[in-house]
C-alpha positions in Angstrom: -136.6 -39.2 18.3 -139.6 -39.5 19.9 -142.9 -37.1 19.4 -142.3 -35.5 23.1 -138.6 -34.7 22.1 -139.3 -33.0 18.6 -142.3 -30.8 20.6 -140.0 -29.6 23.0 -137.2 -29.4 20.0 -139.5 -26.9 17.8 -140.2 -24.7 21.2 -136.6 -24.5 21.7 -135.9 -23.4 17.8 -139.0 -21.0 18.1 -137.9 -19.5 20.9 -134.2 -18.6 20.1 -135.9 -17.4 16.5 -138.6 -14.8 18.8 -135.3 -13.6 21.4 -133.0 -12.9 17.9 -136.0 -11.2 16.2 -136.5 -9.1 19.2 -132.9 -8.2 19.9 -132.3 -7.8 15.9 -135.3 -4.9 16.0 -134.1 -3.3 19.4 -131.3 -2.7 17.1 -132.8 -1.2 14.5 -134.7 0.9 16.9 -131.5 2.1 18.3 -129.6 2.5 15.3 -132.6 4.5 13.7 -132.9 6.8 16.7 -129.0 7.0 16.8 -129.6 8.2 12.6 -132.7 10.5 13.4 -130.8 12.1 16.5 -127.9 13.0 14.0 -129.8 14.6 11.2 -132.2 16.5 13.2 -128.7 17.8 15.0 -127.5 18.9 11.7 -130.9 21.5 11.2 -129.8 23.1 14.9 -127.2 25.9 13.2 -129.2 27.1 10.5 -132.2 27.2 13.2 -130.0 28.8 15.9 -128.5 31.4 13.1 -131.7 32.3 11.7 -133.6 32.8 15.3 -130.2 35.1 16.2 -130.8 37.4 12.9 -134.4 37.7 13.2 -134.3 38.7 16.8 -131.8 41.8 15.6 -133.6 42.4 12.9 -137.1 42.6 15.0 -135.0 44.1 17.8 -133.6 47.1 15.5 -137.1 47.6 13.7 -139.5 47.8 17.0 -136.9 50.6 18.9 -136.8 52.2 15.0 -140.8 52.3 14.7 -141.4 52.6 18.4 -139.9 56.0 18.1 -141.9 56.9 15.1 -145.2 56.4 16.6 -144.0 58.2 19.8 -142.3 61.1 18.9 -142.5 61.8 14.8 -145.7 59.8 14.1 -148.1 63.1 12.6 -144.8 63.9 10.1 -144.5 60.1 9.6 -145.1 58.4 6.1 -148.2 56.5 7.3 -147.1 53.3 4.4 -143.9 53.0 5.3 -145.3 53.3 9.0 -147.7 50.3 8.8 -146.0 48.6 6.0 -143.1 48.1 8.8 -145.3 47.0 11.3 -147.0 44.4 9.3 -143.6 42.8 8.2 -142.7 42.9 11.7 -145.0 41.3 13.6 -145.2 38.6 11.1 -141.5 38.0 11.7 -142.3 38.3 15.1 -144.4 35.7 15.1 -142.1 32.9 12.4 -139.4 33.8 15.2 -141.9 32.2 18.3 -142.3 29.0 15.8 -138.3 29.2 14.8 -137.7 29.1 19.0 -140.4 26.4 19.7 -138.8 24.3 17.0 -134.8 24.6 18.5 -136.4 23.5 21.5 -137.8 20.3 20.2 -135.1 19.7 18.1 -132.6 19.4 21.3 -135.9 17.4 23.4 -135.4 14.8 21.0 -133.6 11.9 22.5 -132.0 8.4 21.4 -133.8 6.8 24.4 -137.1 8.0 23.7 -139.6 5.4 21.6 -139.9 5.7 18.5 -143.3 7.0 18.7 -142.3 10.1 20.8 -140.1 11.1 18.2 -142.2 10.6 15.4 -144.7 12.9 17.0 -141.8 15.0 18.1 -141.2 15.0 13.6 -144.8 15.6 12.6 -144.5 18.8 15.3 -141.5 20.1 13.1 -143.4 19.0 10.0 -146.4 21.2 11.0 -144.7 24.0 12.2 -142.1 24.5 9.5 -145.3 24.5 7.0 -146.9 27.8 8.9 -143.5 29.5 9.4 -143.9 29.5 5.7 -147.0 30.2 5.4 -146.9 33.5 7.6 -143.2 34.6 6.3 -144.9 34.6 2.9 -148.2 36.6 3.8 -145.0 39.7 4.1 -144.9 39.5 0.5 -147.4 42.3 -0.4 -145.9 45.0 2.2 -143.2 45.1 0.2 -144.6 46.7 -2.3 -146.3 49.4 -0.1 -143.8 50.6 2.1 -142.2 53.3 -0.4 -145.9 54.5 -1.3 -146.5 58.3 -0.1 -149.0 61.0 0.0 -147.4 62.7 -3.4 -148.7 59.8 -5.2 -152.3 60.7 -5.0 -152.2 63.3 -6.2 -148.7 63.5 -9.3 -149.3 59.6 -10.5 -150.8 59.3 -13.6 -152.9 56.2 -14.6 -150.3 54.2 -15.8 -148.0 54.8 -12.8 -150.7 53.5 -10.9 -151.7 50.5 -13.2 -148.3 49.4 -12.6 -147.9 50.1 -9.1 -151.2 48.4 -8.3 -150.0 45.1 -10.5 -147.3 44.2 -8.5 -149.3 44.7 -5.1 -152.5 42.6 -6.0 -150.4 40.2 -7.5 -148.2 40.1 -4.6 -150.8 39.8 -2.5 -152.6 36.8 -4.3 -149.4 34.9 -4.4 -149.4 35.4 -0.7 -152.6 34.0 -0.1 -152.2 31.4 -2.9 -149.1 30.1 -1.1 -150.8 30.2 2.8 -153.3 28.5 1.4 -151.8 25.5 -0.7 -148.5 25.4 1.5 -149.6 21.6 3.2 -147.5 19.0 3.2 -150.3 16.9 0.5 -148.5 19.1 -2.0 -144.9 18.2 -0.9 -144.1 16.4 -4.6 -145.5 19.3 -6.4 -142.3 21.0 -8.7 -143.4 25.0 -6.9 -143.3 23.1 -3.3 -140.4 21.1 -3.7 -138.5 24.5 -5.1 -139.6 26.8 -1.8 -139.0 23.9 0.6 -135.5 22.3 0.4 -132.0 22.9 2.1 -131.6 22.0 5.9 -134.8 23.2 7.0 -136.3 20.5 5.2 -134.7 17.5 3.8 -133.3 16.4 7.1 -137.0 16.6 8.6 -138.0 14.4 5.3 -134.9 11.9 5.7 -135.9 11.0 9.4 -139.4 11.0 8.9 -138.6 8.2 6.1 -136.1 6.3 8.5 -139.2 6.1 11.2 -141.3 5.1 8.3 -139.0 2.1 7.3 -138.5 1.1 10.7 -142.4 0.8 10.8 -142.8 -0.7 7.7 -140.6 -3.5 9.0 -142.2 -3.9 12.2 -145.9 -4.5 10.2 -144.0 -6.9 8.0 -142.6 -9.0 10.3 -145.6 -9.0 12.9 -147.9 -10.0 9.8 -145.1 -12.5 8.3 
């Protein structure tokens, strides 16, 4: 065999081993976007359930408090009054972030590139953190809507000590947690305990699929 002959012998071998490696990671792709598709269809009832609740919940509570502050608001109890309204608008406002993440739940698509989709992921990934963040900033209304107008004047000290307690350390929790909820914290044991179930690990899995998929494609283009 002649030098001409193993030349053209070597591009022959290379270029069956570049069309297999290209066909073998088309099918990765697919398979991964097939994977990704699935698990991010699996969050869409929980999302769909909770968006349903909230919008009766926020639905009730403006026609209750819109009625308040039209007709009864001089006799109303003025905490309980803006206590409510606090908790919800902030619901109000997880509920626009709930909606905007069913929609790109079902915009994600098999025949998309992978890149799409993992921008389409770090969008969940983002928006689930601040849905936290603002659902938790509620936590210190809680403790103020049963407060009244008797209180100034019948509490005693320690009635007040403890009432006070729970409210400032409701409300530093609050801001503890919108301020350290990111996603650098994700390993942490207080982060891993709030975020969990199918709000969460399916956003993780396919973010980790996408990640292997990348991985792989670095390897092999470096290899």
């Amino acid at each position: 065999m002649n030098e001409l002959e193993l030349k053209k012998l070597w591009q022959i071998t290379n270029d069956k081993l570049e069309e297999s490696f290209v066909i073998h990671k088309k099918n990765t792709d697919d398979i991964t976007q097939v994977k990704v598709y699935n698990i991010l269809g699996s969050m869409k009832p929980i999302k769909i359930f909770t968006l349903l609740v909230g919008i009766l919940w926020v639905g009730i509570g403006v026609i209750a408090l819109s009625s308040i502050y039209l007709n009864s608001f001089s006799e109303a109890n003025r905490f309980f009054l803006f206590s409510a309204s606090i908790q919800m608008g902030l619901t109000a406002m997880a509920l626009f972030i709930y909606l905007y993440q069913l929609i790109t739940i079902y915009q994600v698509d098999i025949t998309d590139p992978i890149l799409r989709t993992q921008e389409q992921l770090v969008s969940l990934k983002m928006s689930t953190l601040w849905v936290n963040r603002i659902l938790f900033l509620q936590l210190p209304v809680w403790t103020t809507f049963w407060w009244n107008e008797t209180m100034l004047t019948d509490w005693g000290i320690l009635q007040w000590v403890v009432t006070l307690f729970f409210t400032i350390s409701f409300t530093f929790i609050s801001i503890w947690l919108f301020i350290n909820i990111k996603y650098e914290n994700r390993n942490k044991k207080w982060f891993r305990l709030i975020f969990r179930g199918k709000e969460w690990i399916p956003l993780m899995k396919s973010m980790e699929l996408l990640d292997q998929v990348e991985d792989y494609k670095k390897q092999n283009t470096s290899a």
